[in-house]
C-alpha positions, 0 to 999 in steps of 0.5 A: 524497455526501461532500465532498472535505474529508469524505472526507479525514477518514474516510480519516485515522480509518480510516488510525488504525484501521488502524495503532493496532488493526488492526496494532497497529503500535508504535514503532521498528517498519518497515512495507511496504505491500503487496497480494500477491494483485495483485503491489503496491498499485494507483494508487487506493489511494494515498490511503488509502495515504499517509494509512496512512503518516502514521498509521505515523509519527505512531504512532513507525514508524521506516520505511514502505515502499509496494510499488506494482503496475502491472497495465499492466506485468503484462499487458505482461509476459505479452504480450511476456515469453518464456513460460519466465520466468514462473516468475522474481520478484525476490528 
């Protein structure tokens, strides 16, 4: 198993990665951070997320922004929300 300290380290070599190769992400450039599929990034994922953000920046992003999801507010949503406005997002 993994230390704390370890496992911070792989996180930043992965948050590189993903930024410099997998985004390829360059200068000047604005980044969101988003999970489509789940309606926003959830909770535990905020680590790698925060450490994305770092690498973005240290890689010359002008602007990351993070969408966050709340599966919680979701199934609120579903439970209490009129049936008619499931078809409403914000813009």
């Amino acid at each position: 198993m993994l230390s704390k300290k370890e496992h911070q380290k792989l996180l930043k070599k992965y948050a590189e990665a993903v930024v410099r190769v997998g985004l390829n992400l360059r200068a000047g450039q604005r980044l969101i951070i988003t999970n489509a599929t789940a309606r926003g990034v959830p909770p535990p994922a905020r680590p790698l997320v925060h450490e994305i953000a770092k690498a973005a920046y240290a890689a010359g992003a002008r602007y990351v922004d993070v969408i966050w999801g709340d599966e919680e507010m979701l199934r609120i949503r579903l439970q209490f929300g009129p049936a008619d406005s499931f078809s409403e997002y914000p813009k």
